[in-house]
Steps between C-alpha positions, in 0.01 A plus 500: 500500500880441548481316804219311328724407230774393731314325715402274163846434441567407861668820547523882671562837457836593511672785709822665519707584870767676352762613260627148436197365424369808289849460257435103495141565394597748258759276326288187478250704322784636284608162386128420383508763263171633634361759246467859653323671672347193660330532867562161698292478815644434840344444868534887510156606657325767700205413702161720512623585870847648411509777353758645216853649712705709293730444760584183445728336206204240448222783583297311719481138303638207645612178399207234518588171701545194333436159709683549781784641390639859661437818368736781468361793690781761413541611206869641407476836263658400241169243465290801494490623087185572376434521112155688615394615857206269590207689553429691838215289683396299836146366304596179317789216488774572223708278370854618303774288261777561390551692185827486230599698222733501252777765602756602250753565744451229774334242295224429724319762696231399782234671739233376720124608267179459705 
C-alpha cells in the first residue's frame, strides 16, 4: 500500500545507508513537528524467501530498489535498532517503518517496528 501510494504521487519508498542519512531523516521529521509515536514506512522489506536473521542489524530485510537507483547492501550497526523484534518466520513477505517516540531525555527516540 505504500509503494502504491508513492507510486500515485510519482514517488518511492525511501531507505537509509547510514548514520548520516539516519540523523538527516530524523531531523527533517523533527522540524515537522510530527506527533508521536508515529510509524512512517520506508522501502524496508523482507521477502517470503528470506528468512528473519537475528544476526543481522536489519534482521534479514532489505532495502527495496527504486528505478534504477543502487541499493545499499550493508547495513552499519548503528542502523540496526529495533523498537520490537520482527517476528521469527521464512513463510510470508514483511514489510517494517520506521517508528518515533517522544523521549524525555533525547527528544526523539526511533526503532525499526515490523
Amino acid at each position: 500500500e505504500a509503494r502504491g501510494a508513492c507510486d500515485q504521487r510519482h514517488g518511492g519508498l525511501a531507505w537509509v545507508s547510514g548514520e548520516p542519512e539516519l540523523r538527516l531523516l530524523l531531523g527533517l521529521l523533527a522540524d515537522v513537528a510530527v506527533p508521536t509515536p508515529a510509524l512512517f514506512w520506508v522501502g524496508l522489506k523482507r521477502n517470503a524467501s528470506a528468512c528473519t536473521n537475528e544476526e543481522q542489524p536489519l534482521r534479514g530485510f532489505s532495502w527495496e530498489g527504486v528505478g534504477a537507483g543502487p541499493v545499499p547492501q550493508e547495513v552499519p550497526a548503528a542502523l540496526g535498532r529495533w523498537v520490537q523484534e520482527p517476528l521469527r518466520s521464512c513463510l510470508t513477505a514483511r514489510c517494517a517503518g520506521l517508528h518515533l517516540a517522544a523521549d524525555p531525555r533525547d527528544g526523539l527516540s526511533w526503532g525499526w517496528k515490523e
